[in-house]
C-alpha positions as CSV (number, residue, x, y, z in Angstrom):
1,X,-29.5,-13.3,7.2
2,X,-25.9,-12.4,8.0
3,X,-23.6,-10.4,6.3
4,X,-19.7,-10.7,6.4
5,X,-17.3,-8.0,5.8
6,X,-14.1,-8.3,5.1
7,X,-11.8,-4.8,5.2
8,X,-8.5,-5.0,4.2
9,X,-6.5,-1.6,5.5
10,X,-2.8,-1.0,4.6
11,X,-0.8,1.0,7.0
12,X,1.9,3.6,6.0
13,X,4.9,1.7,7.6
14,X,6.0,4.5,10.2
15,X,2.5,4.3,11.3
16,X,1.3,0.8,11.4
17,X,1.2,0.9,15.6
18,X,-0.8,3.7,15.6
19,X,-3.5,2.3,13.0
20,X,-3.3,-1.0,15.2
21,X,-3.7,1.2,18.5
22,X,-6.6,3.3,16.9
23,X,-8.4,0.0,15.6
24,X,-8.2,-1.8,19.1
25,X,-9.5,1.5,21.1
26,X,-12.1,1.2,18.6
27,X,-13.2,-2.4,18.5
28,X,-14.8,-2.5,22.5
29,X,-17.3,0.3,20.9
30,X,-18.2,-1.8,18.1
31,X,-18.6,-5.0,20.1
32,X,-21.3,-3.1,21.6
33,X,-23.2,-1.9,18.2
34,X,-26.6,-3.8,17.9
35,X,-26.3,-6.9,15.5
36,X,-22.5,-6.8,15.4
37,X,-21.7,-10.8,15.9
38,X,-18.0,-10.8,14.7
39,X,-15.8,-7.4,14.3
40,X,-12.0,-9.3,14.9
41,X,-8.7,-7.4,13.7
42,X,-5.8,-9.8,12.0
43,X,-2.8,-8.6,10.7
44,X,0.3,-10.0,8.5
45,X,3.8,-8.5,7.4
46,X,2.0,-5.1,5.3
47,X,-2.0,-5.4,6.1
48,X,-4.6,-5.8,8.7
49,X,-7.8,-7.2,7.8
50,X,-10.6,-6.1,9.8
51,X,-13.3,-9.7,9.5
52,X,-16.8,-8.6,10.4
53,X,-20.0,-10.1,10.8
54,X,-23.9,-8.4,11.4
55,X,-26.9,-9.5,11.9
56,X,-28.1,-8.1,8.8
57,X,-27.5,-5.3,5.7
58,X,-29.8,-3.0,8.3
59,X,-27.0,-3.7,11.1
60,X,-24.1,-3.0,8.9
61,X,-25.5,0.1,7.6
62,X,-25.9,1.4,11.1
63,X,-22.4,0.6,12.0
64,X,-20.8,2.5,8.6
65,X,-22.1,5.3,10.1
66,X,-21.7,5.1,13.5
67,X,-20.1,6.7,16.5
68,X,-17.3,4.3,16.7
69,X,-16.0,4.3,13.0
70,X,-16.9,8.7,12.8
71,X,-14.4,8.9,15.8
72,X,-11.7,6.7,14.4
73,X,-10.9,8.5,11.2
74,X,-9.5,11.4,12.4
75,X,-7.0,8.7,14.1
76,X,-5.8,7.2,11.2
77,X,-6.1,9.8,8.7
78,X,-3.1,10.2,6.6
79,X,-1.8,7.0,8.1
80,X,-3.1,4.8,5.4
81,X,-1.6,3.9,2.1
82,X,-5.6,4.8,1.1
83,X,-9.2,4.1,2.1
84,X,-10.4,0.3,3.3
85,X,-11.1,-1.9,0.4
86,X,-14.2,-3.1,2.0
87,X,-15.7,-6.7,0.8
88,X,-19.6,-7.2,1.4
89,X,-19.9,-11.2,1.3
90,X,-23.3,-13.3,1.6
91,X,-22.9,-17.0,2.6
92,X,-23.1,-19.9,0.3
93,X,-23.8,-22.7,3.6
94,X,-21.8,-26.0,2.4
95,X,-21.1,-28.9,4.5
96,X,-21.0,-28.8,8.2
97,X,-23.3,-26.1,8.9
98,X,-21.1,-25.1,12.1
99,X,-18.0,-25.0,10.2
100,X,-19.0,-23.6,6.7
101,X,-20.0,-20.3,7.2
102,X,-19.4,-17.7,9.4
């Protein structure tokens, strides 16, 4: 079953470009992981959220330890107002099965 993640990363203001820049060198690596079916970067006024989705727990695992995120930190270390407040979310299917879930 899928898993959806939902990261929510706040950028120091002085440097929010380069937490952008670091997160879309970053996503084309990810896009590649096995069982990553979503991995989509939104932003608004003071946050990006980062909305994911895998192929399973075993997928996500894999990811939160891989290549792509281990060569991102150093790029946004000390750029953050702290670490990702990361949100593991499960389904609950309701409706139109194409448009209530992810």
């Amino acid at each position: 079953m899928s898993v959806v993640v939902v990261a929510t990363i706040i950028p120091l203001p002085e440097h929010r470009d380069a937490v952008i820049a670091a997160f879309t060198e970053t996503i084309p690596a990810v896009h590649s992981e096995d069982g990553c079916e979503l991995y989509a970067l939104h932003q608004n006024d003071d946050r990006l959220i980062m909305v994911e989705k895998w192929a399973s727990g075993e997928a996500l695992r894999t990811h939160s330890k891989g290549a792509a995120l281990a060569a991102m930190s150093p790029k946004i270390a000390g750029k953050t107002a702290g670490p990702a407040d990361v949100v593991v979310l499960h389904a609950v299917p309701a409706g139109d099965q194409a448009k209530g879930q992810l």
